[in-house]
N, CA, C and O atoms as CSV, one atom per row, in Angstrom:
chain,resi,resn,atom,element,x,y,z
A,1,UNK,N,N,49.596,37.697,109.327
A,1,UNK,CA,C,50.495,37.846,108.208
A,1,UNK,C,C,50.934,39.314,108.139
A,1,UNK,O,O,50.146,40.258,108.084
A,2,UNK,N,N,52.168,39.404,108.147
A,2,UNK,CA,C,52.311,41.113,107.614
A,2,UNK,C,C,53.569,40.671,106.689
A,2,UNK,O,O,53.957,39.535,106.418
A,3,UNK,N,N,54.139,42.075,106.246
A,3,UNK,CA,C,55.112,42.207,104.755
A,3,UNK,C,C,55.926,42.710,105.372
A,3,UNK,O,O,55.928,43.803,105.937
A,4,UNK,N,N,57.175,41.419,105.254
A,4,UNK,CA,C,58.551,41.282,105.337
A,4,UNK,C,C,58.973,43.063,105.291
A,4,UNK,O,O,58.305,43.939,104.743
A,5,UNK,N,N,60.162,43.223,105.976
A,5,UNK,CA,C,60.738,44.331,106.676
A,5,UNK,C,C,60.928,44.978,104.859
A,5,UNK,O,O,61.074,44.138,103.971
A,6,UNK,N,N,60.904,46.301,104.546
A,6,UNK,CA,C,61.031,46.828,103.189
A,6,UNK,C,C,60.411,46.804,102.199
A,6,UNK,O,O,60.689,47.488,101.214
A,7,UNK,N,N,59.302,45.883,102.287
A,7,UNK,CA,C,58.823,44.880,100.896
A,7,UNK,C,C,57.757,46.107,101.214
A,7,UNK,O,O,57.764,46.888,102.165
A,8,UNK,N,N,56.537,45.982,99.733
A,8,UNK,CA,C,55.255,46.503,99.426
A,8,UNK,C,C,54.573,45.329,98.756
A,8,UNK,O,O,55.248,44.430,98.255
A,9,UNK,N,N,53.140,45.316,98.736
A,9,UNK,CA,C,52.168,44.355,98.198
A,9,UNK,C,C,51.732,45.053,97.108
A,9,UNK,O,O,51.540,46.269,97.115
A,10,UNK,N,N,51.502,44.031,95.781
A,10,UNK,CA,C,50.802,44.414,95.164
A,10,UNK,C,C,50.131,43.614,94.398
A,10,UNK,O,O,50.533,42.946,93.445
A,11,UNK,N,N,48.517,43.753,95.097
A,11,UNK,CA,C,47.344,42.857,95.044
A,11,UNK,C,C,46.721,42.689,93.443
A,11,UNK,O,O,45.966,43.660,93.490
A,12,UNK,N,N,46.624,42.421,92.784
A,12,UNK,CA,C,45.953,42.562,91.287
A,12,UNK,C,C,45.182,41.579,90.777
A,12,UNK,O,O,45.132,40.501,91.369
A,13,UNK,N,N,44.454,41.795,89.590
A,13,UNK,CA,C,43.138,40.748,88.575
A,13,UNK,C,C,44.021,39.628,88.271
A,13,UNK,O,O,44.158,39.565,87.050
A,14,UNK,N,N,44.465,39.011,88.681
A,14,UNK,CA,C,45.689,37.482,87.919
A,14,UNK,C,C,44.709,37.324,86.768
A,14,UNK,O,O,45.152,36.844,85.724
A,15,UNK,N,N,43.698,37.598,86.821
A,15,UNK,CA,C,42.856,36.916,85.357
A,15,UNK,C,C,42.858,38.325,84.379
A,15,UNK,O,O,42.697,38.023,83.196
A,16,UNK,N,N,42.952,39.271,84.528
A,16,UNK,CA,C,42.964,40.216,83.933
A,16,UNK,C,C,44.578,40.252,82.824
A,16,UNK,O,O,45.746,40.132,83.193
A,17,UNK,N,N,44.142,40.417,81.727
A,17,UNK,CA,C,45.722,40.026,80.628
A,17,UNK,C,C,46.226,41.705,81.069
A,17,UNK,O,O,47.313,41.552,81.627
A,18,UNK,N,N,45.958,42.885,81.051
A,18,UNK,CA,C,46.098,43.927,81.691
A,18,UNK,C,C,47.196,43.996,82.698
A,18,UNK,O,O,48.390,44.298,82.683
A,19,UNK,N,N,46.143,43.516,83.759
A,19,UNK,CA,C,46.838,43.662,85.073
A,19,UNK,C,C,48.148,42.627,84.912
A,19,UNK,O,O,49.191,43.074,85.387
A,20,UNK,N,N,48.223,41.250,84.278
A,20,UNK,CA,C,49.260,40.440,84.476
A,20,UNK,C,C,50.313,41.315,83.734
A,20,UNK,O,O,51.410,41.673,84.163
A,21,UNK,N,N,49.874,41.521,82.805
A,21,UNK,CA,C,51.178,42.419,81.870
A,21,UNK,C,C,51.478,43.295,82.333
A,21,UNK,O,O,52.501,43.740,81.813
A,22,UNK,N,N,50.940,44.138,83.496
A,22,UNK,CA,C,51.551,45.390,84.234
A,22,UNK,C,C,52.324,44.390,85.159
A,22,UNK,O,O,53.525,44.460,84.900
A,23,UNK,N,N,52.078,43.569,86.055
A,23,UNK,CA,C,52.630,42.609,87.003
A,23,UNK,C,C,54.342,42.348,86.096
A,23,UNK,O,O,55.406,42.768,86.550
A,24,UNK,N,N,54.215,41.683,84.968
A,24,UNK,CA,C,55.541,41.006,84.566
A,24,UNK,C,C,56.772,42.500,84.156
A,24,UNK,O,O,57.987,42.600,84.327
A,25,UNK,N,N,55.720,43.481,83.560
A,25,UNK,CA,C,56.839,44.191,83.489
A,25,UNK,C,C,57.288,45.505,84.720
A,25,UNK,O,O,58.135,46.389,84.590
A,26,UNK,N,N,56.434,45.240,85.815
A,26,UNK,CA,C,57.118,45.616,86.933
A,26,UNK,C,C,58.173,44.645,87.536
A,26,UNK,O,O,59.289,45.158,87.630
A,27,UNK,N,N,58.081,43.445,87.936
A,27,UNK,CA,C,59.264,42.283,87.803
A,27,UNK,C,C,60.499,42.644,87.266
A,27,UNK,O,O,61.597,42.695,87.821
A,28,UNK,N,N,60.208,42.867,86.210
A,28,UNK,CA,C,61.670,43.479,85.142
A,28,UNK,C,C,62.195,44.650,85.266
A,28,UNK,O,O,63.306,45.102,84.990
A,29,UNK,N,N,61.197,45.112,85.744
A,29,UNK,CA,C,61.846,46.652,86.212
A,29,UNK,C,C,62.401,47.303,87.667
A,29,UNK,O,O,63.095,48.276,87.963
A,30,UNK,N,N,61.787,46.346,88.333
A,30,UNK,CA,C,62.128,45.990,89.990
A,30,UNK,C,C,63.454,45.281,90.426
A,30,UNK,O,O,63.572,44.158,90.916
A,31,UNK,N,N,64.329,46.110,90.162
A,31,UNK,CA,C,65.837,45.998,90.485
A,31,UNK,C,C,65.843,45.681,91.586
A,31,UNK,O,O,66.600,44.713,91.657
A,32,UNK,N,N,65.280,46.005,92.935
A,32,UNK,CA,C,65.457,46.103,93.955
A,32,UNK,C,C,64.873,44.954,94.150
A,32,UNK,O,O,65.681,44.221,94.719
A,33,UNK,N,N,64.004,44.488,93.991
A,33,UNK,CA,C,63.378,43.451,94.414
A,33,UNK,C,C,61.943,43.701,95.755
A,33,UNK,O,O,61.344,42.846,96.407
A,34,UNK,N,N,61.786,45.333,95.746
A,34,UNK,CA,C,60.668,45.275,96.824
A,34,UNK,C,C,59.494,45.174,96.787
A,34,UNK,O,O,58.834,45.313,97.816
A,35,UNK,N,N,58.848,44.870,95.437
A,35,UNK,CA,C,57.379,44.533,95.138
A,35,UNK,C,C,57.387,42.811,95.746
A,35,UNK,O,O,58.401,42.114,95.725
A,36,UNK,N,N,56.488,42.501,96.094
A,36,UNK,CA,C,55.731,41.353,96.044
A,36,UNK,C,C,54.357,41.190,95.595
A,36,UNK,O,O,53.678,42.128,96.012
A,37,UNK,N,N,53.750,40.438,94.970
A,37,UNK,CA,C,52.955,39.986,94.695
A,37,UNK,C,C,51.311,39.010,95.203
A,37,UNK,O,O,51.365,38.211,96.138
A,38,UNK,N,N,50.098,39.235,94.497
A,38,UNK,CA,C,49.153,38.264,95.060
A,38,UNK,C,C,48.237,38.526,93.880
A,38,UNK,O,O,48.396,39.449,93.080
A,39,UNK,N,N,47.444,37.794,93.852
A,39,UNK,CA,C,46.024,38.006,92.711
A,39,UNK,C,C,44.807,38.136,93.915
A,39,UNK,O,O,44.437,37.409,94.838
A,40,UNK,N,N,44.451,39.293,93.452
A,40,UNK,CA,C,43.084,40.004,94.307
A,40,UNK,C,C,42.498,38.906,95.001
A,40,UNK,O,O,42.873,38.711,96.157
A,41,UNK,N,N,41.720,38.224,94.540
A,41,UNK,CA,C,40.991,36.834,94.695
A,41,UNK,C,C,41.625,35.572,95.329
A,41,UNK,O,O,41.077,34.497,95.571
A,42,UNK,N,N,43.099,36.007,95.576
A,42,UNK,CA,C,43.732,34.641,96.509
A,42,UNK,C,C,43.381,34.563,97.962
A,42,UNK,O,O,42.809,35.476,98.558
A,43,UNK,N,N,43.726,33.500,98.471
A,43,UNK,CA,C,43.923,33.866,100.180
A,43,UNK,C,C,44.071,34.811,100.632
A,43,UNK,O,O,43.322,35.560,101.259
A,44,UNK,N,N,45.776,34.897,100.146
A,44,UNK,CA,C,46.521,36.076,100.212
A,44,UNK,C,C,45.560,37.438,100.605
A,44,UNK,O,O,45.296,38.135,101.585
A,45,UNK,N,N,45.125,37.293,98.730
A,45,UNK,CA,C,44.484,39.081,98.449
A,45,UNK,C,C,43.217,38.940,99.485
A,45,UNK,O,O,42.600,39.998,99.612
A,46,UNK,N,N,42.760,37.940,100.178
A,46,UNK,CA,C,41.270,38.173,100.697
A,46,UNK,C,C,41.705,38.397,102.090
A,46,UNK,O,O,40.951,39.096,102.766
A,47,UNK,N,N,43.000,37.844,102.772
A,47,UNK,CA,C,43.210,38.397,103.595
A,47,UNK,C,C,43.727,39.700,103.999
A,47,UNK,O,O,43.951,40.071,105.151
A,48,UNK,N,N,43.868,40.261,103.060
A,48,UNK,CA,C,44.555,41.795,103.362
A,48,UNK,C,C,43.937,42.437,103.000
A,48,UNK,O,O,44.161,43.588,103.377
A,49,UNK,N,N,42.727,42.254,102.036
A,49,UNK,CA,C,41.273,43.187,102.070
A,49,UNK,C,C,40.716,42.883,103.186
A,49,UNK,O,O,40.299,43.876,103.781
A,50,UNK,N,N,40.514,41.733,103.794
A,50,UNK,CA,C,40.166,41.784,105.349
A,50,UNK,C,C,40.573,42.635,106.731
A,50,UNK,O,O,39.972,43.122,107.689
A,51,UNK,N,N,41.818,42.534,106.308
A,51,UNK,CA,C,42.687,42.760,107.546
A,51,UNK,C,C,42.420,44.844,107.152
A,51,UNK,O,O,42.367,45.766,107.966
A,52,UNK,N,N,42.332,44.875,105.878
A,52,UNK,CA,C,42.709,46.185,105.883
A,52,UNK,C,C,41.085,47.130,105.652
A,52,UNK,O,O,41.023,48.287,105.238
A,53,UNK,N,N,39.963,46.310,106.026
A,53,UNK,CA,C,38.524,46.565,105.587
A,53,UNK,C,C,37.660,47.136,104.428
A,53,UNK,O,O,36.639,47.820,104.357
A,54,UNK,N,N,39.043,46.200,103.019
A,54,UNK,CA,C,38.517,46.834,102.031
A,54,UNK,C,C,37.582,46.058,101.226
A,54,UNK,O,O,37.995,44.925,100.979
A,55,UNK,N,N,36.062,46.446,100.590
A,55,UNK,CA,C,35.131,46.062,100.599
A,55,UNK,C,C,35.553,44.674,99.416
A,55,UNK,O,O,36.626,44.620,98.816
A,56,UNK,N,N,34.507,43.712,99.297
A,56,UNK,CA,C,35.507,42.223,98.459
A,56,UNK,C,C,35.272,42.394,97.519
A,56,UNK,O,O,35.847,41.604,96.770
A,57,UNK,N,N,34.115,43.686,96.602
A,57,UNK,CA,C,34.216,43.599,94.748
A,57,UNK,C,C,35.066,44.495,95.312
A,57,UNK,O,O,34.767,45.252,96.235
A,58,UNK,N,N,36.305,44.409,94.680
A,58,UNK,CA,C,37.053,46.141,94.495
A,58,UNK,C,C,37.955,45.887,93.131
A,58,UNK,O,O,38.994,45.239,93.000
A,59,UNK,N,N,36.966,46.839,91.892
A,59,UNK,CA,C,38.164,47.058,90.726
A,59,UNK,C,C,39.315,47.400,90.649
A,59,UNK,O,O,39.560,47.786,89.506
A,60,UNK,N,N,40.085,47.448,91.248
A,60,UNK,CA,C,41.398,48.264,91.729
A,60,UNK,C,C,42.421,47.600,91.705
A,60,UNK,O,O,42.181,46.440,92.036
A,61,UNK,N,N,43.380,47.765,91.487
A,61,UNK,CA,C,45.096,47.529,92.256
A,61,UNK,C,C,44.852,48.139,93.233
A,61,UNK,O,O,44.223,49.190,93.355
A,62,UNK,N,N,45.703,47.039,94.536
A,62,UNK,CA,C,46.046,47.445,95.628
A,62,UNK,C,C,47.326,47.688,95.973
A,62,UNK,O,O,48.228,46.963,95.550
A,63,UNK,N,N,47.550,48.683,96.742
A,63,UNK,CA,C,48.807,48.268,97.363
A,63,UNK,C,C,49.366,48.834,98.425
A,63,UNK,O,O,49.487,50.038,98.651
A,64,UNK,N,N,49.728,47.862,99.118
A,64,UNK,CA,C,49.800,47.802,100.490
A,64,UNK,C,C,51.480,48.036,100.763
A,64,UNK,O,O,52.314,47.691,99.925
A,65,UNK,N,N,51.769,48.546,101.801
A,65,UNK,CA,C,53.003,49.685,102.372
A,65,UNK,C,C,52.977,49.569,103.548
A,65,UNK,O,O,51.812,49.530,103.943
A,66,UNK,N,N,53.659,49.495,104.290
A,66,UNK,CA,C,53.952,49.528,105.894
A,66,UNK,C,C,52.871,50.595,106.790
A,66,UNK,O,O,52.222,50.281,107.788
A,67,UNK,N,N,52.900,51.794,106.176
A,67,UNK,CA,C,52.131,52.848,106.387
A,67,UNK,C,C,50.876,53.063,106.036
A,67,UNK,O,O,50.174,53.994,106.430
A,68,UNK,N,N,50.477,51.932,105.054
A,68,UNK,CA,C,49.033,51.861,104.540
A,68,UNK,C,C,48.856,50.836,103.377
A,68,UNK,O,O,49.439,49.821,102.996
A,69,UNK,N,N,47.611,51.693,102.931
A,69,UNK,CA,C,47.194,50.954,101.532
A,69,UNK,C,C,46.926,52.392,100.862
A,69,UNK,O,O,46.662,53.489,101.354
A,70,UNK,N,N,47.136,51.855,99.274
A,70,UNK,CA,C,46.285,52.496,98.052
A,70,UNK,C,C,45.452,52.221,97.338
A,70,UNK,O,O,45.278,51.004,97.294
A,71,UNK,N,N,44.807,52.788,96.715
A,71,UNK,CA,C,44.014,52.191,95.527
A,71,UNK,C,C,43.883,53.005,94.325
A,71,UNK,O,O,43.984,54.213,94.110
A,72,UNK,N,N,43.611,51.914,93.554
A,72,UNK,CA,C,43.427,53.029,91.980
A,72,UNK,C,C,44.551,53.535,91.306
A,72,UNK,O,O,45.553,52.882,91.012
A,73,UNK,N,N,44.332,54.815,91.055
A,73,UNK,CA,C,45.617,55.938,90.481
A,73,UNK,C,C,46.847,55.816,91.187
A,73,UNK,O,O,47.963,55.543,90.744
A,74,UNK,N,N,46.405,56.107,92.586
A,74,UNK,CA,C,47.552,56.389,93.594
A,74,UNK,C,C,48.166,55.106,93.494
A,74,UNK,O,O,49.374,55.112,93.259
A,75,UNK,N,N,47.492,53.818,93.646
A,75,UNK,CA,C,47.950,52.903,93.789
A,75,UNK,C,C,48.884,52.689,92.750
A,75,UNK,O,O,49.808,51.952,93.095
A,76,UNK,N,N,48.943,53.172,91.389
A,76,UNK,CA,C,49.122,52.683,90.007
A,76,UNK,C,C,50.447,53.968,89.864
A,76,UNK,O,O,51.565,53.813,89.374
A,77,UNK,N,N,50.009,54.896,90.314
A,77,UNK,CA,C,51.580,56.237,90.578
A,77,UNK,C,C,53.131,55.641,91.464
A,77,UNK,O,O,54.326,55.636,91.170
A,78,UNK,N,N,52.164,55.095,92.885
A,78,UNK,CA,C,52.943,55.266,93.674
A,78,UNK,C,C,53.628,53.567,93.482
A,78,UNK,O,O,54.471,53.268,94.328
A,79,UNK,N,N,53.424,52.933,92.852
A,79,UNK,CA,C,54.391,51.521,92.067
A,79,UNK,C,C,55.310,52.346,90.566
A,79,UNK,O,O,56.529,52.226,90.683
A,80,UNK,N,N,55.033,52.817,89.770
A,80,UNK,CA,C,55.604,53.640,88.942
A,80,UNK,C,C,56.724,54.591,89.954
A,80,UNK,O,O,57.828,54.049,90.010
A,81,UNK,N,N,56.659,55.414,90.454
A,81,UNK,CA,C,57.249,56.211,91.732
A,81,UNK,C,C,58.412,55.601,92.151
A,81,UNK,O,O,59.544,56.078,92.078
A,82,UNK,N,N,58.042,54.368,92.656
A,82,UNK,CA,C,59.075,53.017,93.305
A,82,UNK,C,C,59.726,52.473,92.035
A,82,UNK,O,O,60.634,51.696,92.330
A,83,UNK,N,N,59.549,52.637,90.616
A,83,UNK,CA,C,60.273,51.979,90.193
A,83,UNK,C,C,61.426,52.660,89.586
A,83,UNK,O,O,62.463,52.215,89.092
A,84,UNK,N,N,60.971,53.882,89.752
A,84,UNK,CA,C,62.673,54.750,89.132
A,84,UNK,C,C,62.119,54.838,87.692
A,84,UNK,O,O,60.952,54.747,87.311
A,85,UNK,N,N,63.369,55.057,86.919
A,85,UNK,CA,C,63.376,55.058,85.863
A,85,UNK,C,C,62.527,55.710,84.707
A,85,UNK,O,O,61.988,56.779,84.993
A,86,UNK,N,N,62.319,55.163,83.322
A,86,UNK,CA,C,61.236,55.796,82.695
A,86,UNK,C,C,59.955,55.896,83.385
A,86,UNK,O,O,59.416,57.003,83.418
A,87,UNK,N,N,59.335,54.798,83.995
A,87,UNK,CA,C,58.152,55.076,85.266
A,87,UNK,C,C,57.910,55.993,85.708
A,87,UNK,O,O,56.713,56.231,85.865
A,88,UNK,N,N,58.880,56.960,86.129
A,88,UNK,CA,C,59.107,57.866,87.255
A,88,UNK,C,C,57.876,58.856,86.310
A,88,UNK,O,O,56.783,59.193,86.764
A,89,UNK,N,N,58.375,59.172,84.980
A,89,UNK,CA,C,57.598,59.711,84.345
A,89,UNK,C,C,56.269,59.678,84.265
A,89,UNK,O,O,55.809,60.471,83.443
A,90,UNK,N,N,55.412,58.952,84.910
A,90,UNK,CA,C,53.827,58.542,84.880
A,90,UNK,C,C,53.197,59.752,85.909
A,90,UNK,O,O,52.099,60.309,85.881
A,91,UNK,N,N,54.670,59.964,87.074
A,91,UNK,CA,C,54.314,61.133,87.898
A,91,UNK,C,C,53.864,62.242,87.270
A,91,UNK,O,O,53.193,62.971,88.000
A,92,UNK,N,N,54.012,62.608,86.158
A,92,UNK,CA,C,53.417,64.256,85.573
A,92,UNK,C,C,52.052,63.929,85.892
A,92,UNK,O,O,51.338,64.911,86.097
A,93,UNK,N,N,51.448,62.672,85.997
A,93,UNK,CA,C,49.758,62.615,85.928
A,93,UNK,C,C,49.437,63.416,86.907
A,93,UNK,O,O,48.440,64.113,86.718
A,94,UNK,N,N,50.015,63.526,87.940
A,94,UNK,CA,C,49.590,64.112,89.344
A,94,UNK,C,C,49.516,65.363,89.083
A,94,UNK,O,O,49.660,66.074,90.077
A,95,UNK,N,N,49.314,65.987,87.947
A,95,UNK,CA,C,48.918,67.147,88.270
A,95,UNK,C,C,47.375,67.601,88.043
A,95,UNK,O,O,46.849,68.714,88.075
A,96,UNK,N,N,46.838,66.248,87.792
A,96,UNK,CA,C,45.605,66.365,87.438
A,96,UNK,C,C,44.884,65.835,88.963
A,96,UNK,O,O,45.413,64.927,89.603
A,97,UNK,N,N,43.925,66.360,89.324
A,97,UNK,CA,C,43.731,66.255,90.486
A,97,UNK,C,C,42.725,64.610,90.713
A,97,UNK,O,O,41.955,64.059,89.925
A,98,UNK,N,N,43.120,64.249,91.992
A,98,UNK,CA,C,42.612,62.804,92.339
A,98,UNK,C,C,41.310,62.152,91.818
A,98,UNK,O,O,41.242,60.932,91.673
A,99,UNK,N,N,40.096,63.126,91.490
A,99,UNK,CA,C,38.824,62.810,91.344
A,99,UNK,C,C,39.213,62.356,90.017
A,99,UNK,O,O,39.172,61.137,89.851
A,100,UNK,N,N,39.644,63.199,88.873
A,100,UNK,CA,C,40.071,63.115,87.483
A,100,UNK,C,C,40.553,61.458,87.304
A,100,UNK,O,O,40.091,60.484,86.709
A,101,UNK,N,N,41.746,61.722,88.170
A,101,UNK,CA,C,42.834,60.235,87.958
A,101,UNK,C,C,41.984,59.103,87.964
A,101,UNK,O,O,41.963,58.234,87.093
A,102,UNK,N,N,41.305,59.149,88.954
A,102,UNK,CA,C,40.271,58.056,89.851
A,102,UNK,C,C,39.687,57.497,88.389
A,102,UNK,O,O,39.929,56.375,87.945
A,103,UNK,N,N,38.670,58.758,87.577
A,103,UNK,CA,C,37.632,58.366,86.960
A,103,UNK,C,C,38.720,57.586,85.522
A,103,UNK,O,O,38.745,56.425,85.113
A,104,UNK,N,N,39.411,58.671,85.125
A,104,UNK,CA,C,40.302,57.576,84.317
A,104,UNK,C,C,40.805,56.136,84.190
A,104,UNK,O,O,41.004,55.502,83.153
A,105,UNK,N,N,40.974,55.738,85.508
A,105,UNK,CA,C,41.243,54.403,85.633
A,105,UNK,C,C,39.997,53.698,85.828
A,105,UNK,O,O,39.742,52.623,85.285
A,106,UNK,N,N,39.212,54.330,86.621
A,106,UNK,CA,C,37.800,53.367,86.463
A,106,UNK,C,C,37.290,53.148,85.061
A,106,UNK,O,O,36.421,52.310,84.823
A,107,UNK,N,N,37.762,53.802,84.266
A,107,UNK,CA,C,37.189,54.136,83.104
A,107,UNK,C,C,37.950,52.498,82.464
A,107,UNK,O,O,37.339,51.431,82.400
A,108,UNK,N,N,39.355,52.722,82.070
A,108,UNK,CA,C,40.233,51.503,81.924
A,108,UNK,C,C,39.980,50.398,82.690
A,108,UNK,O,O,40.063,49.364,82.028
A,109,UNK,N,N,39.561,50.153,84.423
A,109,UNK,CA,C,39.172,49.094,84.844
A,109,UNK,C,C,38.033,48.449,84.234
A,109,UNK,O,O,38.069,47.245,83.978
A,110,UNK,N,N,36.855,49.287,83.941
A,110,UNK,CA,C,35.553,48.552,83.667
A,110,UNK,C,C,35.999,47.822,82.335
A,110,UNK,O,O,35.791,46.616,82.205
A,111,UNK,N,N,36.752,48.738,81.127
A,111,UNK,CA,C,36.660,48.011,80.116
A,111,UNK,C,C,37.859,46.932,79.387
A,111,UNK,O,O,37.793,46.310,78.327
A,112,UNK,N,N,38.935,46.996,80.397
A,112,UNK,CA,C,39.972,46.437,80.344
A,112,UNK,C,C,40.152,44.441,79.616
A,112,UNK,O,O,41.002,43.737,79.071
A,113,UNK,N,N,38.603,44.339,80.150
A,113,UNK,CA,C,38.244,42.946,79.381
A,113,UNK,C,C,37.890,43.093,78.323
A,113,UNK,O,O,38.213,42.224,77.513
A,114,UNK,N,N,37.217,44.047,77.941
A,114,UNK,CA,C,36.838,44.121,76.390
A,114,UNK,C,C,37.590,44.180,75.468
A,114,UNK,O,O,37.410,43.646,74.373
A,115,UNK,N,N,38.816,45.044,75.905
A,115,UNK,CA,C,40.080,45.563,75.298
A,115,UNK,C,C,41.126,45.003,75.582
A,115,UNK,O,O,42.029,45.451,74.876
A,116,UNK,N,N,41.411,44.365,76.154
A,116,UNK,CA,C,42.585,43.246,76.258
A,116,UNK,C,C,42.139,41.717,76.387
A,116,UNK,O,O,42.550,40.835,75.633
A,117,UNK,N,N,41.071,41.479,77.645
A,117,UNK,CA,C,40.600,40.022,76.986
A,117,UNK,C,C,40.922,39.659,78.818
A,117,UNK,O,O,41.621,40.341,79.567
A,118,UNK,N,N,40.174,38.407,79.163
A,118,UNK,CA,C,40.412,37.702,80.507
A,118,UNK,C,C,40.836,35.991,80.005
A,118,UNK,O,O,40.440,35.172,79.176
A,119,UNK,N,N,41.887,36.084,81.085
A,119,UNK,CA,C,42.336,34.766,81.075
A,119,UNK,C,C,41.670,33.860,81.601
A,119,UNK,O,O,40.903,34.106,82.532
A,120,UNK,N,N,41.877,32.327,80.981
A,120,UNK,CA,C,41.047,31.220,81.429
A,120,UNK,C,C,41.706,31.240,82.660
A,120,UNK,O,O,40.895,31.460,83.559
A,121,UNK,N,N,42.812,31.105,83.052
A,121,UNK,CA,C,43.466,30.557,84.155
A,121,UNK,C,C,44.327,31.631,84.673
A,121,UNK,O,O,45.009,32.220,83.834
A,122,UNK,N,N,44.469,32.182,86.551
A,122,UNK,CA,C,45.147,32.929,87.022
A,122,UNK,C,C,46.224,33.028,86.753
A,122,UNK,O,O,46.877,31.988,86.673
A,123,UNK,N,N,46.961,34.486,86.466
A,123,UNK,CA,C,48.717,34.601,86.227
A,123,UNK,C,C,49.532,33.903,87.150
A,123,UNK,O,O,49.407,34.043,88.366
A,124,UNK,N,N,50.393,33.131,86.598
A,124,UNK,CA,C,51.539,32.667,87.643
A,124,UNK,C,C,52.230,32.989,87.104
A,124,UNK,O,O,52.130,33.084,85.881
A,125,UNK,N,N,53.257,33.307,87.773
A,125,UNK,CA,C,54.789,33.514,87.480
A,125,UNK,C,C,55.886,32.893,86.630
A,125,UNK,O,O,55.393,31.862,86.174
A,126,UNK,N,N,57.224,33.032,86.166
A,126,UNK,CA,C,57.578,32.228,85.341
A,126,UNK,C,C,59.002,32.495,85.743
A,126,UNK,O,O,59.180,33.346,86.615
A,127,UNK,N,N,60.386,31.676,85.047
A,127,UNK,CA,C,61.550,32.510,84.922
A,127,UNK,C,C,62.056,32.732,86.583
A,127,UNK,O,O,62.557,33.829,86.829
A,128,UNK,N,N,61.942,31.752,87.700
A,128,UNK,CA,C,62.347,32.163,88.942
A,128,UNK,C,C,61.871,32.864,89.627
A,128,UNK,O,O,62.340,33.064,90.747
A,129,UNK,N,N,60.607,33.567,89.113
A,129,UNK,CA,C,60.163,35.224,89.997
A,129,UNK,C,C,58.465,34.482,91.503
A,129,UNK,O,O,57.585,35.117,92.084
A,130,UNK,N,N,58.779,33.183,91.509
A,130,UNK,CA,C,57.669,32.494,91.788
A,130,UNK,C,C,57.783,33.049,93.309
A,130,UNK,O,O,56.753,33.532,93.780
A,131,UNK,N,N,59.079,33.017,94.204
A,131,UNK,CA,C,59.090,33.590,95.218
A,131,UNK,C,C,59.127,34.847,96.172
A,131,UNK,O,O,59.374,35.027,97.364
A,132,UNK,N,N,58.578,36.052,94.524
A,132,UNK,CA,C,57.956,37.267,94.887
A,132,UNK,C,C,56.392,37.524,95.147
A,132,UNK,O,O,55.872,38.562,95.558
A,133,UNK,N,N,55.594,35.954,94.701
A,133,UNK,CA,C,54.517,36.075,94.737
A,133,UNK,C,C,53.837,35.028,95.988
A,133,UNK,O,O,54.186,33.867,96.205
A,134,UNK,N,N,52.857,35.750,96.665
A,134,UNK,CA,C,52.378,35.295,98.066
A,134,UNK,C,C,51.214,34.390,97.883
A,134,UNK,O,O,50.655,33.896,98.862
């Protein structure tokens, strides 16, 4: 499996209300159409943590690029980055250096269920967007 000529992956918690709500309003904000989609835990996501030897608990957004993968912050910048717009603005974070960013989001990953809540059932798509997701 690899990602169609232009496209980027982006692997996420489908059960996480968090992560889906970052998912729908990148959709809306993805003019271009070069995100695609998977939930960590699919085929999909287990094959490209395979393929790419990333370990199978991983709290993280992924995301995968012709040239690589990310994780974490970077991962969570460099989709903001791609989307233009007010997004672009999330870039000032970078001036705080990687270890910082890292612990911040781990910080938001661990408690992201407490504070937003987990879904009974994985995010699917809605509204036509079914054939951005893998």
């Amino acid at each position: 499996m690899t990602l169609p000529e232009g496209k980027v992956l982006v692997l996420f918690d489908g059960y996480c209300y968090l992560c889906s709500w970052v998912v729908q309003r990148v959709l809306k904000a993805d003019k271009t159409g070069i995100f695609l989609f998977a939930p960590i835990n699919s085929k999909t996501g287990e094959f490209w943590k395979k393929k790419l030897k990333i370990r199978t608990q991983m709290d993280s957004v992924i995301l995968v690029e012709a040239n690589g993968y990310f994780l974490r912050s970077e991962a969570a910048l460099r989709i903001a980055g791609r989307l233009g717009g007010f997004c672009w603005l999330l870039h000032i974070i970078r001036v705080l250096p990687l270890g910082w960013r890292d612990k911040l989001y781990d910080w938001v990953a661990r408690n992201r269920f407490r504070w937003f809540g987990r879904r009974e059932t994985c995010f699917l798509p809605e509204n036509g967007e079914q054939h951005r997701f893998l």
